[in-house]
N, C-alpha and C positions, 0 to 999 in steps of 0.2 A: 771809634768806628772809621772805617774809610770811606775816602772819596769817589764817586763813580762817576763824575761828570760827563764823562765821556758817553756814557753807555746809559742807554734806556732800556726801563725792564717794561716787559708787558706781560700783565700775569692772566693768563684767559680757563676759565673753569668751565662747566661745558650747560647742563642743566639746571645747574644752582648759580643764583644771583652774587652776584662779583665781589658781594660785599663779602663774603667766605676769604677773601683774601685782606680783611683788613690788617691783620698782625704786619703781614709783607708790607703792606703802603705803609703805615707810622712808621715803623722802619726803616723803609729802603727810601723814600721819600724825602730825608733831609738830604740825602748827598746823592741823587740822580733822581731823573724823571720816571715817573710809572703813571703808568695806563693797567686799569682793570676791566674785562669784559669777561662778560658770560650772561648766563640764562637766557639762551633759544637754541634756533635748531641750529643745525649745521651749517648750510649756508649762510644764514645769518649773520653768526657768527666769523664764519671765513673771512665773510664780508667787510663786516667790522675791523676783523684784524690787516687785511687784505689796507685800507682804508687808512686803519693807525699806521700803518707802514709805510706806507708812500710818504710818510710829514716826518719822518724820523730817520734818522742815522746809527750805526754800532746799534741794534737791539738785540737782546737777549730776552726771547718769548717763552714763557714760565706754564708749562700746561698742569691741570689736574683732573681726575678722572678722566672723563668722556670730551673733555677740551684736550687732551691731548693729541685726537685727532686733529681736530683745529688748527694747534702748533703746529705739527708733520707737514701738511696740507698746503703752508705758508712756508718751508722752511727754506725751499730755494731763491725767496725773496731777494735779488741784491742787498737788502736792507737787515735781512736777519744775518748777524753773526754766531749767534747759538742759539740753540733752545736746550729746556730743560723739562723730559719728562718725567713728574711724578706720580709714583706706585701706578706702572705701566697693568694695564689687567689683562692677561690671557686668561682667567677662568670667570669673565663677567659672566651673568646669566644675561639668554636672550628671554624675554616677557612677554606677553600678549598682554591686548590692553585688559581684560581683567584681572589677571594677574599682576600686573604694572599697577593698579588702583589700588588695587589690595593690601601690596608692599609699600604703594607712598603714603596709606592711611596708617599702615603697622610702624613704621620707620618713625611718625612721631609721638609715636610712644618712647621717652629717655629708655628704659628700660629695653626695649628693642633694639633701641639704636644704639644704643650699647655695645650691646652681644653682634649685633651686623657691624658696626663701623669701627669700634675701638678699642684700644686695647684696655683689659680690664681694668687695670687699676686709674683710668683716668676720671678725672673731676668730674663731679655731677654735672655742675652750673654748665661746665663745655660742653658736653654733652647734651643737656636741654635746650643749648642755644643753640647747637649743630640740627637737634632734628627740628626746632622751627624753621631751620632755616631746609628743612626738606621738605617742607609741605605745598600738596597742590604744584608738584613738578607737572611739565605738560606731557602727555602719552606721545603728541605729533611730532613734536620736540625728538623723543627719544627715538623714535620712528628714526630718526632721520642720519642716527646712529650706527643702527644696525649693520651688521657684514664689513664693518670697518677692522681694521687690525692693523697696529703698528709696524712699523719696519724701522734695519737699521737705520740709522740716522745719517745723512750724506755730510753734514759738520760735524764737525768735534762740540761733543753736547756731555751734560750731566743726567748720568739715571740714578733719579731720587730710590731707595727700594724700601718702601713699610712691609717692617718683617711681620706684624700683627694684623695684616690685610690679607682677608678670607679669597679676596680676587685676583691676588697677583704671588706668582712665584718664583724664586731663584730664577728657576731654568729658562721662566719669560726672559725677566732680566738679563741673563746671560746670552740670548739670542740677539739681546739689542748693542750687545757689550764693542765690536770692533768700532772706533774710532768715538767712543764713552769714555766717560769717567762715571765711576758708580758712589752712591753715598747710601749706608745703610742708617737708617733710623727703626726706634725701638715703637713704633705707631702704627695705628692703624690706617685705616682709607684717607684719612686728611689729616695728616700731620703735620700740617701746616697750620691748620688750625688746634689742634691735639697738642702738640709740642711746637709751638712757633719757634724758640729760640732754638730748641738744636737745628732746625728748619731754616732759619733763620741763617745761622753758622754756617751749612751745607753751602747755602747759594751764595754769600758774603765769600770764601772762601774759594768758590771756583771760579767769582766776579774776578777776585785779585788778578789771577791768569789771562782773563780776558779784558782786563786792565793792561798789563805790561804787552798784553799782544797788540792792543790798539797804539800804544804808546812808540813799541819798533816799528808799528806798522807810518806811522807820523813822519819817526826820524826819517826811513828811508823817502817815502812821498818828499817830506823837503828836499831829503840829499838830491833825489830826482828834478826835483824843477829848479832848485840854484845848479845844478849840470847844466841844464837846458839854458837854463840865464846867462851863465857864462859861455857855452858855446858859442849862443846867440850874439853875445858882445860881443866875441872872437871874432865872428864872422863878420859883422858892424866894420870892424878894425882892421880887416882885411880890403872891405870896400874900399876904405876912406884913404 
């Protein structure tokens, strides 16, 4: 595996608690730094990440579902170098709060949350663990959601796209595509948890790039101030 020392990931989920991104930390965590946040509302959130950023250098902010907002939100940060969102949703449903109660009592049913989140053929056991880990989402939370919609990205970022997610489409995808790179996986709404290692792959993969980018970005910074040191000398040498 490679090294990322350079580059922090910050992985931020939006309603569901952070712990949804553990495959990414055991992971990315031996050779760079990561920061996981989620579960509250919007601002909260922003906040937090808002927060992580300021203490960090080269980050690359990792969003999923309804934390992709989040990531966008933050993106003009001097501190963020990229972000990455995944399985963007243009066909979320909007809920009211009975509704919303309704769906986060049904969603922990394995069985349910099967047929809403993944794609069929995956594992039971991920799936049981995925819908505890839906349960008792907050309504205010989501609230706080609402009438948000993604846009192109102003960095060059990665679009994750789960081709077996009932809320996002191609043609979303492709709306966000100018100054993107897109990576298809065969998953549903968290494929990140669903499939970590092609997930895994995906972002290891577009890190390399934003590896060699920080690394020219270095040489020239030096080439830059040994100029300046040596003019500086010149001009020393001219006084004297």
């Amino acid at each position: 595996m490679s090294s990322f020392p350079e580059i922090e990931l910050v992985f931020v989920s939006g309603l569901i608690d952070p712990v949804v991104w553990k495959h990414q930390e055991k992971y990315f965590s031996r050779n760079c730094e990561v920061t996981l946040i989620g579960g509250g509302s919007f601002e909260e959130l922003k906040s937090e990440l808002k927060n992580t950023l300021e203490n960090t250098q080269n980050a690359v902010v990792v969003g999923a579902e309804l934390g992709n907002h989040v990531v966008q939100s933050m993106e003009s940060h001097d501190n963020v170098m990229s972000t990455v969102v995944t399985g963007p949703f243009d066909q979320k449903p909007f809920l009211g709060e009975y509704a919303f109660r309704f769906w986060n009592k049904t969603v922990e049913q394995p069985k349910f949350c099967r047929k809403a989140f993944f794609n069929s053929k995956t594992r039971y056991n991920v799936v049981k663990e995925m819908s505890f880990l839906l349960r008792d989402l907050d309504f205010e939370d989501y609230k706080t959601f609402l009438g948000r919609e993604l846009r192109v990205p102003m960095k060059n970022s990665l679009i994750i796209y789960n081709q077996s997610c009932r809320f996002s489409t191609m043609g979303g995808v492709e709306d966000l595509k100018p100054n993107s790179e897109i990576a298809l996986l065969n998953a549903g709404v968290f494929s990140f948890f669903e499939k970590p290692q092609e997930y895994n792959k995906a972002l290891h993969d577009y890190l390399l790039g934003k590896r060699e980018f920080v690394e020219r970005r270095e040489v020239v910074k030096n080439a830059a101030e040994n100029r300046s040191l040596k003019d500086f000398e010149d001009k020393l040498g001219l006084k004297r």
